[in-house]
N, C-alpha and C positions, 0 to 999 in steps of 0.2 A: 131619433139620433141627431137629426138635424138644430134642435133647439140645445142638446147637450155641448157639439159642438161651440155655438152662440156662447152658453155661458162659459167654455173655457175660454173664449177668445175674449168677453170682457173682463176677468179673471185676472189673463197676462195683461193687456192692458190699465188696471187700475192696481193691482199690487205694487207695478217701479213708484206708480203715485202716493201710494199709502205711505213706501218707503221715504219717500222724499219728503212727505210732510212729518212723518216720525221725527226725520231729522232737525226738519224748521223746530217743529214742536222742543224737542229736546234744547236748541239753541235758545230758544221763546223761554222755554224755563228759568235757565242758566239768567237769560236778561233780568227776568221779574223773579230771581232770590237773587241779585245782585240790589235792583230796585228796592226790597226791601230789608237790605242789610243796610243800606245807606240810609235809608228812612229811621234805622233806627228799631225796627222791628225784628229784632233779632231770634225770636221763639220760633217765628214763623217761615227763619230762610230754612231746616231742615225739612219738614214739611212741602215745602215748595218744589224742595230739590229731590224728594223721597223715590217719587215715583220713576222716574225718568235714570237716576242712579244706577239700576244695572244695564242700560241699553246705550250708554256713552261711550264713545269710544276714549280712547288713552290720551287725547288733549282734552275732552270735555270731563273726563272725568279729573285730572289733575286740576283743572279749574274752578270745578263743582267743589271737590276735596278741600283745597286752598281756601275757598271763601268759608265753608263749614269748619275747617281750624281755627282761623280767625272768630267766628261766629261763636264756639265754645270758650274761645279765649277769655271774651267780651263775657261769654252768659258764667266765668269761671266754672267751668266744666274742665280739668287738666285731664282727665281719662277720654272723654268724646273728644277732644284736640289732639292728643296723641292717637287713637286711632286712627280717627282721620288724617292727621301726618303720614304712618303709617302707609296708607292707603295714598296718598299723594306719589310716594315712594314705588309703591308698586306698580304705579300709572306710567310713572316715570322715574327709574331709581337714579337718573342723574341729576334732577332737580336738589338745586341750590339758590336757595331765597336772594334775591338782589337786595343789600340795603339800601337802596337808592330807592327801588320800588315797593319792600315790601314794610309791614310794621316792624317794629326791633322785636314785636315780644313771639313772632316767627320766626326770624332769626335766631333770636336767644333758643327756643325750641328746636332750631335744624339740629343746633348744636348736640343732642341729646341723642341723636339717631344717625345712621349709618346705612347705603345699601352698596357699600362696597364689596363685590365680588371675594370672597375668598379661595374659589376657586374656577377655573376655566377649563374648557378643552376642545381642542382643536385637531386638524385632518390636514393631509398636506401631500403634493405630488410634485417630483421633479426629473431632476437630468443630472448628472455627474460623471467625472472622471477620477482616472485613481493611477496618479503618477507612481512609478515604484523607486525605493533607493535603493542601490543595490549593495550588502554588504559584503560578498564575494563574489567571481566570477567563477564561473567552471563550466568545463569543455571535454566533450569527449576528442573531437577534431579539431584539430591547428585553425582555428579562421579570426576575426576581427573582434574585437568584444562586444558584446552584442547589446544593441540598442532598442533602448524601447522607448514606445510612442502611444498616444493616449486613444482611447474608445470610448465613446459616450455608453454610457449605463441609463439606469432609471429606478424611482424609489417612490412609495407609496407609508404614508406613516400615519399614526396616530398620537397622541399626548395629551396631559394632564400640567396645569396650570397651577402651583397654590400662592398666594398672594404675601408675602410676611409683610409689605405695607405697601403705600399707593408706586412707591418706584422699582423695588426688589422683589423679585420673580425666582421658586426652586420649578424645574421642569424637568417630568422625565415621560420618553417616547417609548415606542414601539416601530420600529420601522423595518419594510422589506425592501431588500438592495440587491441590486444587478448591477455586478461592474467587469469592467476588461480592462482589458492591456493585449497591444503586441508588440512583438519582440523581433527584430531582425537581425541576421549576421551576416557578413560579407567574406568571400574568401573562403569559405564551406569548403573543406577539404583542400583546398587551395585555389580551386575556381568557382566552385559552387555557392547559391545561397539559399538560406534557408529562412521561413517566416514563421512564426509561434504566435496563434489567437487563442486567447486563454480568457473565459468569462465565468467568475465567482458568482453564486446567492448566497445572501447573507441577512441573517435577522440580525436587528442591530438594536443597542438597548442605550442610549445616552441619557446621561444625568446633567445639569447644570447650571450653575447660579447666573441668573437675568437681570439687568439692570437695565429700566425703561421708563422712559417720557408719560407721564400720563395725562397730559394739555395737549388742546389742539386737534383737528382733522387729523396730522401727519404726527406717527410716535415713534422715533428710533430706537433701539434697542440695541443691546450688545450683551454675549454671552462669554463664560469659561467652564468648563465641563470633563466629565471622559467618560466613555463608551467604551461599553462589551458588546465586539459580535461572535456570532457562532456562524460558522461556514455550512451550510446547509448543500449546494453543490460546485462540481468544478468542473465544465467541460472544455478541453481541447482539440486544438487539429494543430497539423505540422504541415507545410508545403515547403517542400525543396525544389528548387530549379538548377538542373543538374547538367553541367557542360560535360558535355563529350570530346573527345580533342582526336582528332586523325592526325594521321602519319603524315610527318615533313614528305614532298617530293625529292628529288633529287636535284632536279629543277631549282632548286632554292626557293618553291613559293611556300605560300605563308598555308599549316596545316587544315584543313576544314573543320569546321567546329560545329557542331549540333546541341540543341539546347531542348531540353524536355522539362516538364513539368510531373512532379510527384505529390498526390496528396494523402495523406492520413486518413482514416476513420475519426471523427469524434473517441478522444480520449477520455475516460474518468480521470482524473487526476485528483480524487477529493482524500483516497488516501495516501497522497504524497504531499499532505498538507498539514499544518497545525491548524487545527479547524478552528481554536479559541486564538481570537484578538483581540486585543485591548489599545485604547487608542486615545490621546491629549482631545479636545476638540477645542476652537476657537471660532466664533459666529457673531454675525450682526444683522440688523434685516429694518422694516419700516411697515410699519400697521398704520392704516387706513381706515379711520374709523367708518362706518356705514350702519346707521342708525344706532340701536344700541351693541350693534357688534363687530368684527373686527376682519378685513382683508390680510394678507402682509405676505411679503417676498423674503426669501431666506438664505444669504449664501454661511456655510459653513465648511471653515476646513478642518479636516482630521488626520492629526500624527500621528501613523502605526508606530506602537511601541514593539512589535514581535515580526521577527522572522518570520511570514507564510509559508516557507520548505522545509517540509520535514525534513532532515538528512541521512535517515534511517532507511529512506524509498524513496532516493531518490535514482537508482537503476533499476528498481523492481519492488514488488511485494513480497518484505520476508517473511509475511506470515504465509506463507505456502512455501510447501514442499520444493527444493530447488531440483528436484528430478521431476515434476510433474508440470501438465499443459500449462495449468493456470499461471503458474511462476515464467514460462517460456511466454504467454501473450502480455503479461506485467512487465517484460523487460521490451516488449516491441518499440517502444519510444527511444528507447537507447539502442540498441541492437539493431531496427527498423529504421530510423531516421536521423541517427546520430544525437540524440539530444539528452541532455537534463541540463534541470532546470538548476539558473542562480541562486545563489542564498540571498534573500532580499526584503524589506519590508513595504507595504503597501498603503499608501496614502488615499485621501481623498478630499477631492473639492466639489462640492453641491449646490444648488441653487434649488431651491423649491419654492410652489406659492400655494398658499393655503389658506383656511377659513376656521377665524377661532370666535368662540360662543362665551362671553363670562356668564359664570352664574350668579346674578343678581338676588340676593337676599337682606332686602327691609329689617332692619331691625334697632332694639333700641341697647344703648348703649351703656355698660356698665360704670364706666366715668365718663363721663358728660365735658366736653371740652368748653367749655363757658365763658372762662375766663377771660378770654377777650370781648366778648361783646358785654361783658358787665360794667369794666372800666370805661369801653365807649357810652354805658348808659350813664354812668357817674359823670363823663365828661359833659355830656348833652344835659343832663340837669343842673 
């Protein structure tokens, strides 16, 4: 056992070494088929580069590729040039020839091929609120009109990217949303007040036309759009805090007052709700390139176009029996705590950040955009 041990321990030892000279080696190739593409020897750079071709990584091999396009150009090979392009493409589908450095008659052939993404898709998580406008007020009890104020939510989404050309963007999601609102009134009965936490889920479905930077590390972007969501749940609680007032003395002092605290059970409230909304959206964000793919931050806001309150239940559910329990614990929100709700519509403002993947696809192009590098060869001759 002892000698089997030995030879795994020369084993891990000399394997990182074999790897490292693989590497030299493979670089040593790339030298001597460059060596003899310049010489002149042009049958002999594929050959040279044959063996070592699937073990390069994605800069060795776009360079290995490069000098084999050129080399078919030379041996008038157009099918072994266009593969090879091809294959340059795949190494790296954002390579664009420099005419500064490269020959024109690579150039003239970028022209002919394409690995623009057609389509993308992307994942994304964030934070939001959802300010309400209110289009009615209503009250069972005389008090203040009642004020609402913002609750952070959160959203988790997914999407699809397709490209109509390098700056116009159609996108549509999938997204799961949590939001709230509370609502407070003052003057409750004439002393009392009372607080309303109300937090929706909602699958939400957005469509909309992208217009985006596509140069540079840093791409802005801006959107217009509009989404369907579907309300999935609604739960509430109600707290009242409720003055008590004692009797004047005779004394003339001032009555004693006592102050209690009331809260609710979690309500459903999902069918006192129109569960479909529909909504304008407007967005902008910044993508971060990161290799061949894509960081970016996203604030977007959305104009409910619909009433949230049903007004059919909004003291109870009349689809029950109004002699029967169920109908008497459906009216506990109004009956129990004095409340129903406003008629109002429900907005939202989001910030997400996310991670989008284009799908890069190599390919050659049915009109060939040429033209310009043709009259630059006319010019140079």
């Amino acid at each position: 056992m002892g000698k089997f041990y030995q030879i795994i321990f020369v084993l891990l030892i000399l394997i990182p070494s074999l790897g490292r000279g693989q590497t030299i080696d493979c670089e040593q190739t790339i030298a001597l088929a460059t060596e003899e593409f310049n010489a002149g020897h042009f049958y002999n750079v594929p050959s040279v580069l044959n063996d070592c071709l699937p073990t390069f990584n994605r800069d060795q091999r776009q360079r290995a590729f490069l000098l084999l396009t050129q080399t078919y150009l030379l041996l008038d090979d157009p099918i072994g040039a266009q593969r090879s392009y091809l294959e340059i493409l795949w190494a790296n589908p954002e390579f664009v020839p420099d005419e500064q450095l490269h020959a024109i008659d690579i150039v003239y052939l970028s022209k002919r091929f394409t690995a623009t993404p057609k389509f993308s898709w992307f994942v994304g998580a964030g934070t939001n609120v959802s300010p309400t406008r209110l289009i009615h007020d209503l009250d069972i009890a005389k008090d203040d009109e009642e004020r609402y104020s913002l609750r952070p939510g959160y959203s988790v989404g997914v999407g699809g990217e397709y490209s109509y050309n390098d700056n116009l963007k159609v996108r549509l999601e999938a997204n799961f949303f949590q939001t709230s609102y509370r609502a407070k009134a003052g003057e409750h009965f004439q002393y009392d007040r009372k607080t309303v936490i109300d937090a929706q889920t909602w699958l939400n479905v957005p469509a909309y036309i992208c217009y985006s930077d596509n140069i540079g590390k840093y791409r802005p972007y801006g959107y217009i759009g509009y989404s369907v969501s579907n309300m999935l749940a609604d739960k509430a609680s109600i707290t009242l805090e409720k003055v008590e007032i004692g009797v004047a003395s005779q004394g003339g002092e001032e009555p004693e007052t006592e102050t209690f605290e009331v809260s609710s059970p979690d309500f459903d409230f999902l069918k006192r709700r129109n569960r479909l909304n529909q909504s304008i959206i407007f967005g902008g964000g910044l993508k971060y390139k990161l290799g061949l793919d894509f960081v970016f931050v996203d604030l977007r806001y959305s104009a409910g176009l619909k009433n949230i309150v049903s007004p059919e239940h909004i003291y109870g559910d009349h689809n029950y029996d109004q002699t029967s329990g169920e109908w008497v614990i459906s009216t506990t929100p109004a009956t129990g705590f004095a409340n129903v709700d406003d008629l109002f519509r429900l907005d939202n403002i989001s910030i997400s950040f996310g991670f989008l993947r284009p799908l890069y696809k190599p390919r050659q192009l049915k009109r060939a955009r040429t033209n310009g590098v043709l009259r630059r060869m006319k010019r140079v001759k």
